[in-house]
N, C-alpha and C positions, 0 to 999 in steps of 0.2 A: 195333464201330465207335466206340461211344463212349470202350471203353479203351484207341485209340490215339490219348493226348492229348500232344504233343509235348512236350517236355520245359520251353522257353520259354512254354509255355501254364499248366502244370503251375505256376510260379510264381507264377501271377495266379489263382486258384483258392481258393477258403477256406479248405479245407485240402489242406497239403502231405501227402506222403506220411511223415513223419514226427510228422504229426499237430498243425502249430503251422502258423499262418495266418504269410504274408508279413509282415503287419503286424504281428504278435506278435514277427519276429523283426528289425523294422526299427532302426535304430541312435537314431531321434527316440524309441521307445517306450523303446528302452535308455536312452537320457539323460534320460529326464522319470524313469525308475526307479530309475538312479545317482544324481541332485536328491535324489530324496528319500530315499533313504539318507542322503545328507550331511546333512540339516535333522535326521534324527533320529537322528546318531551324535552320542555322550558326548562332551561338549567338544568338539564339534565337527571331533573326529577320528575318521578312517574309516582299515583296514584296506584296501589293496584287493583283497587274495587273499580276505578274506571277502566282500566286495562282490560280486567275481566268484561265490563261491560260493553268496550269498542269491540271485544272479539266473539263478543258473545259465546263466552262458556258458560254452559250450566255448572259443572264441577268446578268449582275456584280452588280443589286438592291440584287440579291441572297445572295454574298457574304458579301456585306454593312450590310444589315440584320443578317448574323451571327457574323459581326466585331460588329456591337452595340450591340448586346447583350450577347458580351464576354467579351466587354468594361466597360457596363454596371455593369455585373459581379465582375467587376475588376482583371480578367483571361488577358485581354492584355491590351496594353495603345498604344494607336496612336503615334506615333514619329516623322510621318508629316504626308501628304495627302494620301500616298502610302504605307508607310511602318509601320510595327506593331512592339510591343516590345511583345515576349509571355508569357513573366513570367517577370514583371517588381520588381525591385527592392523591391518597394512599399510594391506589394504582397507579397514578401517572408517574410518583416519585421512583417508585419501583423501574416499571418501563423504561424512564429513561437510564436511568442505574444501567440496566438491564442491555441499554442499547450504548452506552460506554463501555460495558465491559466485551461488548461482542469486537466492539471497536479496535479496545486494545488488546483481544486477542486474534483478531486478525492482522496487526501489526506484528504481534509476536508470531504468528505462524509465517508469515514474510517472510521474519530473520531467520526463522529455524531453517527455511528453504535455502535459502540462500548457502548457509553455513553447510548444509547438507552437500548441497551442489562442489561449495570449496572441498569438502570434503574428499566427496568424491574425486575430485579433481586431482588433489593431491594424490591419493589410493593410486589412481591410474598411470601420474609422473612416476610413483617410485615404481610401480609394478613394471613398466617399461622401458625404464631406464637401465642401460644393460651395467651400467656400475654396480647395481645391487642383485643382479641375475646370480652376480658369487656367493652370494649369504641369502639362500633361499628362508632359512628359520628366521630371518632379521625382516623379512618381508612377509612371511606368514605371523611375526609377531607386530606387527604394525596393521596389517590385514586386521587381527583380532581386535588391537587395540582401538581404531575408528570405528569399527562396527560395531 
Protein backbone atom coordinates (compact mmCIF):
# COMPACT_ATOMS: atom_id res chain seq x y z
CA UNK A 1 0.00 0.00 0.00
CA UNK A 2 2.58 2.13 0.76
CA UNK A 3 4.39 1.62 -2.84
CA UNK A 4 1.37 2.89 -4.59
CA UNK A 5 2.55 6.52 -4.34
CA UNK A 6 1.13 8.29 -7.27
CA UNK A 7 3.32 9.86 -9.30
CA UNK A 8 2.28 13.84 -8.37
CA UNK A 9 3.01 12.62 -4.77
CA UNK A 10 6.35 11.09 -5.86
CA UNK A 11 7.52 14.71 -6.55
CA UNK A 12 7.09 16.13 -3.27
CA UNK A 13 8.89 13.23 -1.40
CA UNK A 14 12.75 13.66 -0.44
CA UNK A 15 13.81 11.54 -2.63
CA UNK A 16 12.87 10.96 -6.19
CA UNK A 17 13.33 7.78 -7.60
CA UNK A 18 16.26 8.82 -9.39
CA UNK A 19 17.75 9.68 -6.26
CA UNK A 20 17.91 13.72 -6.18
CA UNK A 21 15.30 15.66 -3.91
CA UNK A 22 12.88 18.15 -5.92
CA UNK A 23 14.84 20.86 -4.44
CA UNK A 24 18.09 19.63 -5.44
CA UNK A 25 16.85 19.80 -8.78
CA UNK A 26 14.81 23.22 -8.53
CA UNK A 27 16.05 26.00 -11.08
CA UNK A 28 16.50 28.80 -7.82
CA UNK A 29 19.26 26.08 -6.50
CA UNK A 30 20.36 25.90 -10.19
CA UNK A 31 20.79 29.84 -10.38
CA UNK A 32 22.31 30.39 -6.71
CA UNK A 33 24.93 27.55 -8.38
CA UNK A 34 25.36 29.13 -11.95
CA UNK A 35 26.23 32.83 -9.49
CA UNK A 36 28.68 31.33 -8.19
CA UNK A 37 30.36 29.74 -10.95
CA UNK A 38 30.31 33.18 -12.57
CA UNK A 39 32.01 35.14 -9.25
CA UNK A 40 34.73 32.39 -9.55
CA UNK A 41 35.42 32.16 -13.25
CA UNK A 42 38.86 33.70 -14.63
CA UNK A 43 38.27 37.08 -15.67
CA UNK A 44 35.26 36.77 -15.12
CA UNK A 45 34.44 34.74 -18.13
CA UNK A 46 32.40 31.49 -18.01
CA UNK A 47 32.21 28.70 -20.61
CA UNK A 48 28.72 27.62 -20.58
CA UNK A 49 28.87 24.04 -21.99
CA UNK A 50 31.34 23.75 -18.88
CA UNK A 51 29.05 25.21 -16.54
CA UNK A 52 26.51 23.02 -17.64
CA UNK A 53 28.87 20.21 -17.23
CA UNK A 54 30.36 21.21 -13.43
CA UNK A 55 26.46 21.15 -12.59
CA UNK A 56 25.67 18.48 -14.21
CA UNK A 57 22.30 19.41 -16.11
CA UNK A 58 21.10 17.16 -18.47
CA UNK A 59 18.70 20.02 -20.10
CA UNK A 60 21.22 22.89 -20.96
CA UNK A 61 17.37 24.83 -22.06
CA UNK A 62 18.02 25.16 -17.82
CA UNK A 63 21.05 27.07 -18.14
CA UNK A 64 19.86 29.16 -21.35
CA UNK A 65 17.04 30.21 -19.08
CA UNK A 66 19.16 31.50 -16.29
CA UNK A 67 21.76 33.19 -19.02
CA UNK A 68 18.58 35.20 -20.54
CA UNK A 69 17.55 36.28 -17.64
CA UNK A 70 20.82 37.63 -16.27
CA UNK A 71 21.36 39.00 -19.72
CA UNK A 72 18.27 40.45 -19.60
CA UNK A 73 19.13 41.94 -16.20
CA UNK A 74 22.25 43.11 -17.50
CA UNK A 75 24.18 41.09 -14.77
CA UNK A 76 26.15 39.34 -17.80
CA UNK A 77 26.64 39.92 -21.75
CA UNK A 78 27.10 37.02 -24.18
CA UNK A 79 30.59 37.40 -25.84
CA UNK A 80 29.80 34.68 -28.27
CA UNK A 81 27.48 31.46 -28.40
CA UNK A 82 29.40 29.80 -25.51
CA UNK A 83 30.94 32.10 -23.55
CA UNK A 84 29.70 34.85 -20.88
CA UNK A 85 31.18 38.04 -19.73
CA UNK A 86 29.95 38.26 -15.78
CA UNK A 87 30.34 41.62 -14.76
CA UNK A 88 30.61 43.57 -18.21
CA UNK A 89 32.27 46.72 -18.36
CA UNK A 90 28.98 48.30 -19.30
CA UNK A 91 27.53 47.22 -15.96
CA UNK A 92 30.07 48.62 -13.70
CA UNK A 93 29.84 52.04 -15.60
CA UNK A 94 26.21 52.10 -14.92
CA UNK A 95 26.54 51.03 -11.09
CA UNK A 96 28.74 53.51 -10.26
CA UNK A 97 26.56 56.19 -12.24
CA UNK A 98 24.12 54.75 -10.28
CA UNK A 99 25.75 55.05 -6.87
CA UNK A 100 26.60 59.03 -7.48
CA UNK A 101 23.32 59.63 -8.16
CA UNK A 102 21.94 57.88 -5.00
CA UNK A 103 24.83 60.10 -3.61
CA UNK A 104 23.61 63.30 -4.54
CA UNK A 105 20.23 62.55 -3.89
CA UNK A 106 20.68 61.84 -0.54
CA UNK A 107 22.44 65.11 -0.26
CA UNK A 108 19.54 66.73 -1.75
CA UNK A 109 17.20 65.09 0.65
CA UNK A 110 19.33 66.55 3.56
CA UNK A 111 18.62 70.01 2.44
CA UNK A 112 15.10 69.44 1.73
CA UNK A 113 14.90 68.48 5.65
CA UNK A 114 16.57 70.82 6.72
CA UNK A 115 14.54 73.63 4.93
CA UNK A 116 11.42 71.86 5.96
CA UNK A 117 12.38 72.03 9.57
CA UNK A 118 13.21 76.16 9.01
CA UNK A 119 10.17 75.93 7.70
CA UNK A 120 8.36 74.84 10.04
CA UNK A 121 10.02 76.80 12.48
CA UNK A 122 9.06 79.74 11.04
CA UNK A 123 5.09 78.50 10.68
CA UNK A 124 5.23 78.09 14.56
CA UNK A 125 7.06 81.79 15.45
CA UNK A 126 4.45 83.58 13.42
CA UNK A 127 1.48 81.26 14.62
CA UNK A 128 2.57 82.33 18.26
CA UNK A 129 3.46 85.43 18.14
CA UNK A 130 0.71 87.38 19.66
CA UNK A 131 1.44 90.48 17.23
CA UNK A 132 -0.22 88.52 14.52
CA UNK A 133 -3.15 86.79 16.69
CA UNK A 134 -4.84 90.51 15.28
CA UNK A 135 -4.91 89.43 11.60
CA UNK A 136 -6.04 85.83 11.83
CA UNK A 137 -6.62 85.74 7.59
CA UNK A 138 -2.69 87.15 7.33
CA UNK A 139 -1.82 83.91 9.36
CA UNK A 140 -4.16 81.52 7.63
CA UNK A 141 -2.55 83.01 4.40
CA UNK A 142 1.02 82.34 5.32
CA UNK A 143 -0.25 78.82 6.84
CA UNK A 144 -1.28 78.03 3.17
CA UNK A 145 1.41 79.64 1.58
CA UNK A 146 4.48 77.28 3.24
CA UNK A 147 2.39 74.27 3.11
Amino acid sequence: MAESVSSSQQGCTPNTPGGYSRHEKSLGLLTSKFVSLLQEAKDGILDIKQAADSLAVRQKRRIYDITNVLEGIGLIEKKSKNMLDAIPKKSLIICQRLKAQIEDLEIKEKELDQQKCWLQQSIKNISEDPANSRYPLYLFICLFVYL
